[in-house]
C-alpha positions in Angstrom: 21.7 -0.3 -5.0 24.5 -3.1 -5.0 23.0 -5.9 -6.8 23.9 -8.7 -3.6 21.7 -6.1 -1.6 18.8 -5.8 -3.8 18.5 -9.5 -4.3 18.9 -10.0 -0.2 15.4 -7.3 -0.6 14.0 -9.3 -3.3 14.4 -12.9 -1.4 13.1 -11.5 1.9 10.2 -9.1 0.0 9.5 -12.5 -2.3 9.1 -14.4 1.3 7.3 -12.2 2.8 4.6 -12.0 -0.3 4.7 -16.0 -0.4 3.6 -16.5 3.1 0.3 -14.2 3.2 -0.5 -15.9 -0.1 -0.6 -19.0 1.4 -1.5 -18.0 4.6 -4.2 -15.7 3.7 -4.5 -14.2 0.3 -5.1 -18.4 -1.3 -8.0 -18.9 1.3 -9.6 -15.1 0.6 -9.7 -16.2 -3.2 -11.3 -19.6 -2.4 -14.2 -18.0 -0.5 -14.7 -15.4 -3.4 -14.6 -18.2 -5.8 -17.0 -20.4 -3.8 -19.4 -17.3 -3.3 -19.1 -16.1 -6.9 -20.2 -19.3 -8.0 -23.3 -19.2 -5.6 -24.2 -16.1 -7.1 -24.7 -17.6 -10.3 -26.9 -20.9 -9.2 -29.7 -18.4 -8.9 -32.5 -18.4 -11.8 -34.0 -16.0 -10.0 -31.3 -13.3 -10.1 -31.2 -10.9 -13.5 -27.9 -10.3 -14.7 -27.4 -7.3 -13.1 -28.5 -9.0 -9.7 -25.5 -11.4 -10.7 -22.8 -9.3 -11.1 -23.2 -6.9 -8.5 -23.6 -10.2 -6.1 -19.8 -11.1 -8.2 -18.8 -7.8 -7.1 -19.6 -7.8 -3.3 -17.8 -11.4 -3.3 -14.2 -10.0 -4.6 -14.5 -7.3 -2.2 -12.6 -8.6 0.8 -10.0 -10.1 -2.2 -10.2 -6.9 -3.4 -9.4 -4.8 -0.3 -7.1 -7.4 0.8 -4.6 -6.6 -2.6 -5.0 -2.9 -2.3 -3.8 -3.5 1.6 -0.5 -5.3 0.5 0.5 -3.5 -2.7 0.1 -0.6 -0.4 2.1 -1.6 2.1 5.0 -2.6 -0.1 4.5 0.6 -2.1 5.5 2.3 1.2 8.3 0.1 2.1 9.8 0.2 -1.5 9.5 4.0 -1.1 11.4 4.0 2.5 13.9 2.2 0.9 14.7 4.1 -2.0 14.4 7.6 0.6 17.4 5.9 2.6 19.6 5.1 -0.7 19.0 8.2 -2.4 20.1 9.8 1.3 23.5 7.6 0.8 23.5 9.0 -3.5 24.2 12.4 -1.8 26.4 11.8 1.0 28.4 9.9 -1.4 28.3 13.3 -4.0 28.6 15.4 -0.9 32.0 12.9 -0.5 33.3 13.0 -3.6 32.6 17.1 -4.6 34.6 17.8 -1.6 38.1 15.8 -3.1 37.5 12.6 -1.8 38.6 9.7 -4.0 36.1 7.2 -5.9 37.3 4.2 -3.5 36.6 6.5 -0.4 33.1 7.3 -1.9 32.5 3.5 -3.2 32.8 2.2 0.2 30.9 5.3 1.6 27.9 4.6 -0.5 28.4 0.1 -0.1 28.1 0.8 3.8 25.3 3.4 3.9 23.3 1.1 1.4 23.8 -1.9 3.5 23.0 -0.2 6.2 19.8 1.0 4.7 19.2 -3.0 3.5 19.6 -4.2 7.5 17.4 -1.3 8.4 14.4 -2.0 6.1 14.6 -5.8 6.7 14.3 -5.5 10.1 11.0 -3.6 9.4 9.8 -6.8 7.5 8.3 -8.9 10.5 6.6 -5.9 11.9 4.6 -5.2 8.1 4.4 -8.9 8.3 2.5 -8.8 11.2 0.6 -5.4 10.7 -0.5 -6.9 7.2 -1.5 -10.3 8.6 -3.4 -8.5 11.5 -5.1 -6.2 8.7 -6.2 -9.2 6.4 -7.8 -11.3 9.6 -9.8 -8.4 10.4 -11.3 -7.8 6.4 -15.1 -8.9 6.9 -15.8 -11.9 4.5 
């Protein structure tokens, strides 16, 4: 991918990632801080009791990570599906006599193309990801 393209991805992926963190991801880890520390004002508790009390507080911070790296997994993958569909048009273009000027600007259309697509996916993961993290139980 052109480098000005994958840095346009990286700025808007980079965004994206900064504004559940602060929106969502920052106030999950306070509550499994806060309850984590709960756990272990309890003389009562063995040190089992402890941990596995530790352990049902990072859940939800937990689930929450597994959610977004998942999600940006599949975008990352949709992504490099579309470029490596533009890789061999651009082959297909240049086996068949074309050349490398004709296939150059062949493959910096169909990648840019593929960049406009997949950002214009962005607010609607945004938005499935935000809804996703509200309705983790806490």
């Amino acid at each position: 991918m052109a480098e000005a393209q994958q840095a346009r991805v990286q700025k808007a992926v980079e965004e994206t990632v900064q504004s559940l963190e602060k929106e969502h991801i920052r106030k999950m880890q306070g509550r499994m801080f806060r309850c984590s520390a709960e756990c272990c004002e309890n003389p009562g508790h063995s040190m089992n009791q402890v941990h596995q009390c530790i352990d049902r507080c990072h859940a939800p911070l937990a689930k929450a990570q597994e959610l977004v790296t998942s999600e940006l997994q599949q975008f990352q993958d949709r992504l490099t599906r579309c470029t490596m569909h533009c890789n061999d048009k651009a082959k297909d273009l240049f086996d068949s006599g074309a050349k490398e000027p004709a296939v150059r600007a062949l493959m910096d259309s169909c990648v840019g193309s593929c960049v406009d697509e997949h950002l214009n996916l962005l607010p609607s993961m945004t938005r499935r990801l935000k809804d996703s993290l509200n309705s983790i139980p806490q």
